[in-house]
C-alpha positions in Angstrom: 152.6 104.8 -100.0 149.4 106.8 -101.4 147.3 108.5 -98.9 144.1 107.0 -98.2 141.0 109.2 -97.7 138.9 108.5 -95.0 135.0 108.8 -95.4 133.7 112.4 -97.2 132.7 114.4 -94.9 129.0 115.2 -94.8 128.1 112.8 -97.6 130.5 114.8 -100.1 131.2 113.2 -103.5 134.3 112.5 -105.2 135.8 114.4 -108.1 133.6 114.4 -110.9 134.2 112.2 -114.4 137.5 113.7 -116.1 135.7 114.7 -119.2 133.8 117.1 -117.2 136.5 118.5 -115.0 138.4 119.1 -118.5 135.9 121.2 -120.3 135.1 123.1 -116.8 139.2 124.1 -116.8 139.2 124.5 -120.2 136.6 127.4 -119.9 138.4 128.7 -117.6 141.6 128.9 -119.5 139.7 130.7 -122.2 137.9 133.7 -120.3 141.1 134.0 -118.8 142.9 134.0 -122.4 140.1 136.5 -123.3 140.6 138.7 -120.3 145.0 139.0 -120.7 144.9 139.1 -124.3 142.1 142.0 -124.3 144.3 144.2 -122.1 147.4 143.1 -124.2 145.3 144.5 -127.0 144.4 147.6 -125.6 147.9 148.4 -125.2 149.1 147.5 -128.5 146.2 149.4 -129.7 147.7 152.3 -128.0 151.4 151.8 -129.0 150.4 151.6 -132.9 148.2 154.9 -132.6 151.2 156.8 -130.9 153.3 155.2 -133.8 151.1 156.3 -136.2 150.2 152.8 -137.9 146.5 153.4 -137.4 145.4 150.2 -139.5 146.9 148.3 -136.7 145.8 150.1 -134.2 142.2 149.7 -135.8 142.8 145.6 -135.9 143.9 145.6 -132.2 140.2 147.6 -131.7 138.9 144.6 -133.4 140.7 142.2 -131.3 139.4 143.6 -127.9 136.1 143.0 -129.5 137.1 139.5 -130.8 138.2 138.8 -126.8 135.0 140.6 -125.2 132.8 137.8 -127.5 135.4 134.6 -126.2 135.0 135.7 -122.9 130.9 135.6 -123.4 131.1 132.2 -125.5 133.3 130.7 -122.4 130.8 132.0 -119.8 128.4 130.1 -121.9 130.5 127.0 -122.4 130.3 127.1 -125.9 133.6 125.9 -125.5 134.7 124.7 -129.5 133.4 127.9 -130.9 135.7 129.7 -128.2 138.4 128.1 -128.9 138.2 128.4 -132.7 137.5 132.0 -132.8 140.3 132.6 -130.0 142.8 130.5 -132.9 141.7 132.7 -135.5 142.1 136.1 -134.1 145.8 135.0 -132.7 146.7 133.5 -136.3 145.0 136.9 -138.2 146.4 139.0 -135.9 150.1 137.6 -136.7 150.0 138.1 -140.0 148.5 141.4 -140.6 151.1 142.2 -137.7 154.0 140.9 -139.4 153.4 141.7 -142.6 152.9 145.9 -141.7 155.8 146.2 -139.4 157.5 143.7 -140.1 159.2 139.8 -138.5 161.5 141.2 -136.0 158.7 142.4 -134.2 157.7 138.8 -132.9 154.2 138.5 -133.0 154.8 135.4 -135.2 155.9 133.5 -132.0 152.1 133.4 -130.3 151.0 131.0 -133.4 153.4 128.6 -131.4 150.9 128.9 -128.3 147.9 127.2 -130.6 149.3 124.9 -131.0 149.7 122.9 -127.6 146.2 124.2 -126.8 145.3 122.4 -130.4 146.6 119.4 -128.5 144.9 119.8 -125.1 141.5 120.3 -126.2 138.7 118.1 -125.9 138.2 117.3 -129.4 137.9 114.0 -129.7 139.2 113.5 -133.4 143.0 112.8 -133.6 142.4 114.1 -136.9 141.3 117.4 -136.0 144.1 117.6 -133.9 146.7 116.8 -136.2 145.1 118.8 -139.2 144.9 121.8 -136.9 148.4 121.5 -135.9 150.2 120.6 -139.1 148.2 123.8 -140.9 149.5 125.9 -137.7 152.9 124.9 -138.2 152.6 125.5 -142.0 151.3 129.0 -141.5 154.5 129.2 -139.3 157.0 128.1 -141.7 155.4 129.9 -144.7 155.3 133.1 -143.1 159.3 132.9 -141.8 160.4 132.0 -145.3 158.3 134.5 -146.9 158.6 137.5 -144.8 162.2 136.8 -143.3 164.2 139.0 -145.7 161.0 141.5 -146.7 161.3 144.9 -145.8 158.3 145.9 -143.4 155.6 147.9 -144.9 155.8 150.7 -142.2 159.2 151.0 -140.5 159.2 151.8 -137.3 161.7 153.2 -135.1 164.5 150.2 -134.1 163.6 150.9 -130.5 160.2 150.0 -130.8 160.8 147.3 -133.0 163.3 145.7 -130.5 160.7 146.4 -127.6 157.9 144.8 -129.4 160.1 141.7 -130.1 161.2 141.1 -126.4 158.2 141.7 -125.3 156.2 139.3 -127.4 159.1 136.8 -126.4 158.7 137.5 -122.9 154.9 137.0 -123.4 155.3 133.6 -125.4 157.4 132.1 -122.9 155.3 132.7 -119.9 152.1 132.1 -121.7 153.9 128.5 -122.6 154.8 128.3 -118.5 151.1 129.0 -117.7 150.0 126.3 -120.2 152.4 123.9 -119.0 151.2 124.4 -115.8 147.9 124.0 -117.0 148.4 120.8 -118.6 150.1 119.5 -115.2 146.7 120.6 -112.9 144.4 118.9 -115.7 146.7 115.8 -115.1 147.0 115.7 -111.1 142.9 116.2 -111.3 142.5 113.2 -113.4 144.5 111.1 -111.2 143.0 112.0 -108.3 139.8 111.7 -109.8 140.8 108.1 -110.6 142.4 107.7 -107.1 138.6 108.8 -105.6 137.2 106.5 -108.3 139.0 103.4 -107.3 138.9 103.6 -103.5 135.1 105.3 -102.7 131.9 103.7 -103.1 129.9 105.0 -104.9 126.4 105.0 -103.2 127.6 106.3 -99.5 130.9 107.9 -100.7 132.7 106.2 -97.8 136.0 104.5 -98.8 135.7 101.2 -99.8 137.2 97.9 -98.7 140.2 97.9 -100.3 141.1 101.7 -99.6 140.5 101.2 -96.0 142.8 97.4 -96.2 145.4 99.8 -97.2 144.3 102.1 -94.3 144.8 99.5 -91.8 148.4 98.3 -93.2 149.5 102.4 -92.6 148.0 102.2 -89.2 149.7 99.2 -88.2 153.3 100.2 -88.9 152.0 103.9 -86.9 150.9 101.6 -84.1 154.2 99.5 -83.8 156.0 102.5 -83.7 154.1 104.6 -81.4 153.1 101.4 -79.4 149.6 102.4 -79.6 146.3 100.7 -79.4 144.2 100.5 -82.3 140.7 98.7 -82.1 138.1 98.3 -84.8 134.3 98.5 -85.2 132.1 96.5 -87.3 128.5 97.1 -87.6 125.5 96.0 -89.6 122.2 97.1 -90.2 119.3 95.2 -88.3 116.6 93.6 -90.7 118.3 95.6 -93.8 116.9 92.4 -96.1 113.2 93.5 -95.2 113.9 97.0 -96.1 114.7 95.8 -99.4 112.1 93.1 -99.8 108.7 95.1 -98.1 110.0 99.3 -99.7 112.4 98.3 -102.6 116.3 98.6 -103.5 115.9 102.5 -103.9 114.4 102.3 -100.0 117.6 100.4 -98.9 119.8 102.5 -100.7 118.8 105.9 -99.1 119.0 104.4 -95.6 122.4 102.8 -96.4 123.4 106.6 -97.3 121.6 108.2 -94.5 123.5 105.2 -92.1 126.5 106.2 -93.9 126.2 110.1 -93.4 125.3 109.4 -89.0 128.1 107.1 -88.7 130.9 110.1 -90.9 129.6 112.2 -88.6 130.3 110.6 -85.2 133.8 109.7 -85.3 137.3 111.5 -86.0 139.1 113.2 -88.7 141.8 110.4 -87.9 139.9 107.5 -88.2 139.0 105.5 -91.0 135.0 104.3 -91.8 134.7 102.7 -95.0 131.6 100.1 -96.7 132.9 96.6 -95.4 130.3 94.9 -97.7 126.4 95.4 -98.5 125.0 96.4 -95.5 128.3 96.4 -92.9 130.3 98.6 -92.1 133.8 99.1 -90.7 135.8 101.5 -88.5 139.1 101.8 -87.8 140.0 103.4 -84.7 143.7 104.6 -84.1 144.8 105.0 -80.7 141.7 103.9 -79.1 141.6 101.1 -76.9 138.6 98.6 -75.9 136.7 101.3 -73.4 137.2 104.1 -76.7 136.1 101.7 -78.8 133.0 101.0 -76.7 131.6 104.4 -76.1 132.6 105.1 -79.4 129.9 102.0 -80.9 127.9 103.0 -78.3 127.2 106.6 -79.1 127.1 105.2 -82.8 124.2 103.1 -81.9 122.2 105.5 -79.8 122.3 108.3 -83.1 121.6 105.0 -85.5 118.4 104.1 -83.5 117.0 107.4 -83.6 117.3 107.8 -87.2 114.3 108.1 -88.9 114.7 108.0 -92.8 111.8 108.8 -95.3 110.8 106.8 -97.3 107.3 107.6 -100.0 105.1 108.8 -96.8 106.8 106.3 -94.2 109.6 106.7 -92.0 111.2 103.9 -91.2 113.1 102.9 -87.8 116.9 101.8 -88.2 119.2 100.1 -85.8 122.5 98.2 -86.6 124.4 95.8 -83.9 128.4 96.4 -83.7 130.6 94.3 -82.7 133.9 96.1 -81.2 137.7 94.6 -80.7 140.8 96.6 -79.9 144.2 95.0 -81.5 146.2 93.4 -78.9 150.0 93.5 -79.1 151.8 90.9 -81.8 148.1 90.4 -82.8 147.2 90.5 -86.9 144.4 93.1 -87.8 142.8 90.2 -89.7 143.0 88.1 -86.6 141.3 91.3 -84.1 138.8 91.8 -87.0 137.9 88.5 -87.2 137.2 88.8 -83.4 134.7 91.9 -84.3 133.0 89.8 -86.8 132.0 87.1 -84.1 131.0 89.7 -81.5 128.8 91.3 -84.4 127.3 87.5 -84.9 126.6 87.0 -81.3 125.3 90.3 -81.0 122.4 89.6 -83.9 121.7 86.3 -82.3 121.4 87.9 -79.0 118.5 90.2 -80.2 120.5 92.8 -82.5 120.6 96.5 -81.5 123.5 96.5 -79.4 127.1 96.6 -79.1 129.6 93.3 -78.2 133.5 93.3 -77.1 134.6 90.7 -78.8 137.1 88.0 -77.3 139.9 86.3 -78.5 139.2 83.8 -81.7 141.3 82.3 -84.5 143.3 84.1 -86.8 141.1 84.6 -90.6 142.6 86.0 -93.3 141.9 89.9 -94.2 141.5 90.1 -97.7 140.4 92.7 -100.5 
């Protein structure tokens, strides 16, 4: 079964939309691209002015240039330009490459690699995509069949040649590892974005009600082994209808997230506080019984009450009534909920501001 996050601690968001956790990872991939393949230069740079095949060695000068300006136009998040001038230099490079010394040397392979970053970019045209790839591949294809049997325009030793090739097969294969990898974080972020989409609200960042359901349904199966106690909280802020009506729906919302941020602060990393529904709230103790439970709503209360939250050039005074039951054994969660709902309503009745144990009550139905 998933994992279900408790509240974010401190107020803390969730993961941000997709589309903008792509283009931040993608920028990253590229000043990294620009950083490896500038030192990759510099030492091809080196290797074809010790071989004497200086026009190469003043193409790789142009590369480390071409790499120093990708690195700037990621740090600026000009991302498609980036990209597109990154493409270029690896595609040029390849041919001038091959065609001087030569297709045994292998720098043909690293027009493979643009191609599954054509893919994985955040254009938005399928068309792009595919005309990018199918003129990548063409480029590929033309340049094996016409270079295949042509002698190289400067021969170079067969050790270097050999060196060169394994080497730039070494390189394609873990550069295609590293993008693979890539691809695989991009995908685990978007699910957990999605995860942190569908179980968080999105004003207090608390889980919602059906993440913390789910919560419950793990807890229940720890309790039953463990033969534990497990009791739950459920509290709702005082008079939160005249906050609305008198200072406005913006009002309610900031005391509903500064509620939200005083209550994630006063219970455990194990337990489980989650947006019941408008202004309620609920919290799921593990291995607490009734007296836990108690001091726990208590203390809750006491920090509630002397919250003062801003509002324009008024602060206004919040307090929320809780209603506390602790799970007795063979008893449903629905059912012991159910019991902290009616001690919550007896509690507003009796004057609000306080916290009530609940007793035992008819079984309701927990639902999502």
């Amino acid at each position: 079964m998933a994992e279900i996050p408790r509240a974010y601690p401190g107020g803390a968001s969730p993961p941000s939309e997709s589309g903008g956790m792509h283009a931040d990872a993608l920028r990253i991939l590229l000043k990294g691209i620009a950083v490896v393949a500038a030192l990759t230069h510099v030492a091809f740079l080196s290797l074809f002015h010790w071989a004497g095949v200086d026009a190469l060695a003043l193409v790789n000068v142009g590369s480390v240039l071409c790499y120093v300006w990708t690195f700037w136009l990621a740090h600026q998040g000009r991302i498609g330009l980036c990209w597109a001038v990154t493409a270029l230099e690896v595609v040029a490079h390849a041919i001038l490459a091959v065609c001087v010394i030569g297709l045994a040397s292998g720098f043909h392979f690293y027009i493979l690699l643009v191609i599954p970053v054509a893919v994985i970019t955040n254009f938005r045209s399928l068309a792009i995509k595919v005309m990018l790839v199918s003129i990548l591949t063409m480029v590929y294809l033309g340049m094996d069949m016409l270079l295949l049997r042509r002698p190289p325009m400067v021969a170079l030793p067969t050790t270097v040649i050999d060196g060169l090739h394994y080497f730039n097969v070494l390189g394609t294969v873990l550069i295609l590892i590293f993008l693979a990898a890539y691809y695989h974080y991009l995908i685990t972020k978007a699910e957990a974005n999605l995860r942190a989409m569908a179980t968080t609200d999105p004003l207090t960042q608390l889980i919602n009600r059906r993440a913390v359901i789910e919560a419950i349904r793990e807890e229940e199966h720890r309790v039953q082994r463990a033969n534990t106690q497990m009791s739950f909280v459920l509290c709702d802020l005082d008079h939160f209808k005249l906050v609305n009506d008198t200072y406005g729906h913006d009002a309610g919302d900031e005391v509903l997230k500064a509620v939200s941020r005083v209550l994630s602060d006063g219970v455990r990393e194990v337990d489980h506080l989650a947006r019941w529904g408008g202004e309620e709230f609920l919290l799921v103790l593990p291995g607490a019984g009734t007296q836990e439970a108690e001091l726990v709503a208590e203390r809750l209360r006491q920090r509630i009450e002397a919250l003062r939250v801003k509002v324009g050039h008024q602060e206004l005074h919040i307090s929320m009534t809780f209603g506390v039951s602790a799970r007795h054994p063979g008893e449903t969660s629905e059912n012991s909920i159910s019991r902290a709902d009616q001690a919550l309503y007896e509690g507003k009745h009796a004057g609000r501001n306080r916290v009530v144990l609940g007793s035992l009550a008819p079984t309701t139905a927990l639902q999502g």
